[in-house]
N, C-alpha and C positions, 0 to 999 in steps of 0.2 A: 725946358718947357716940353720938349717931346717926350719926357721919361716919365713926367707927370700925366701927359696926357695917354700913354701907354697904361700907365699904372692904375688909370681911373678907368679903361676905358676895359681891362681884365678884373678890374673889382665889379664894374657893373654887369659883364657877362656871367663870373660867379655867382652874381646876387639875382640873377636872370635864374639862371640854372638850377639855385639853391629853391628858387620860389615854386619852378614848375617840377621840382625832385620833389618836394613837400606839395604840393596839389595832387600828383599822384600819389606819394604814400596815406596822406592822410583821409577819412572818409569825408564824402560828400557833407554839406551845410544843406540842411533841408531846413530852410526858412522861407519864411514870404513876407512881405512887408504890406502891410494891410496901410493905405493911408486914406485918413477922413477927412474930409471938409474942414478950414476953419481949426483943427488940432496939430498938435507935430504927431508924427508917422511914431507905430510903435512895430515892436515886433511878436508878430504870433507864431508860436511854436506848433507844426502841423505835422502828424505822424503819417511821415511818406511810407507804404508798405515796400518792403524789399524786392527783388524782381526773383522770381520762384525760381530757381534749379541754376543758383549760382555756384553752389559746389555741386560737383559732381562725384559721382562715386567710384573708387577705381574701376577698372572694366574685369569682369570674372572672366579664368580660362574657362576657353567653350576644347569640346568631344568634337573634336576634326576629322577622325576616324571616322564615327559616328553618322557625323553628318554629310561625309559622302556615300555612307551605305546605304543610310537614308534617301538622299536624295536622288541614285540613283534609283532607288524603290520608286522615288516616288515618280520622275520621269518617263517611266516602262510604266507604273500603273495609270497615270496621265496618257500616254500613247498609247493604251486600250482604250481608254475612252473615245480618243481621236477615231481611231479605226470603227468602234462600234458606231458610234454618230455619224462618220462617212458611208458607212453598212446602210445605217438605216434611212438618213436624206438625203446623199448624193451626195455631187459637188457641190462643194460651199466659197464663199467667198472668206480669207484666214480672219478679216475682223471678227465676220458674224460667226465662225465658229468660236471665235477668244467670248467674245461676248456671250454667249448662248454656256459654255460649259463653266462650270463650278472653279477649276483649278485657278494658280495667278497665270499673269500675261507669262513672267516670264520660264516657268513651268511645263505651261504649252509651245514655247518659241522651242524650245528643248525638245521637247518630246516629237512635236514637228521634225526638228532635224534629225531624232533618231530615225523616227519613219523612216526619211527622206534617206540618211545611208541605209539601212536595210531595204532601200526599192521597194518601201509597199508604197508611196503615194507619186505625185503627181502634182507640180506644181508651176502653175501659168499664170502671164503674169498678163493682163490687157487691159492697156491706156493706166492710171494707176490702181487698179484691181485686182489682187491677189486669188487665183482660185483654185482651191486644196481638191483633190479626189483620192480614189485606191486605183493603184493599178491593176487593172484583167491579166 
């Protein structure tokens, strides 16, 4: 009795297994079952669109060289602006100067900290209030 019930009870986990192995590989059943009043239910075939950018494409090698020569370009030319804008309004609070110049956030977070080791600015910090100057 035990080797039957052994026997049956690793047929049904195969058949377990087998079922949810096959609902993964096979595609989705896009049906709906329409039912009416008063009739038996039929089935209507309804074209589900596919969900967009299910393949993907390999990723291209990128210019790594490139792009740190670049970006330090563009860091220094970023932290000229820094300086000019501090030139011309004072001390600023670091949002409203992110906000207020053209570059991205994280471009000026850089460039800020270049200032900041080359000692041209000044940075205080009160209650939570960041505020950027030049140094005299």
């Amino acid at each position: 009795m035990t080797e039957i019930l052994f026997t049956a009870s690793v047929v049904f986990v195969g058949y377990v297994i087998y079922v949810l192995v096959d609902e993964q590989m096979s595609p989705a059943k896009h049906y709906i079952v329409d039912i009416q009043p008063k009739s038996s239910a039929k089935i209507v075939k309804i074209p589900i669109a596919k969900p967009a950018g299910t393949r993907t494409k390999p990723a291209q090698a990128r210019k790594v060289v490139s792009n740190i020569l670049n970006l330090s370009e563009i860091v220094g030319t970023s932290a000229g602006s820094i300086w000019r804008y501090l030139n011309e309004k004072g001390p600023t609070d670091v949002i409203k100067l992110i906000k207020e110049l053209p570059e991205d956030n994280k471009i000026l977070q850089r460039s800020i900290g270049w200032l900041a080791q080359e000692d041209k600015i000044t940075l205080e910090t009160i209650g939570r209030v960041e505020t950027i100057a030049l140094k005299e």
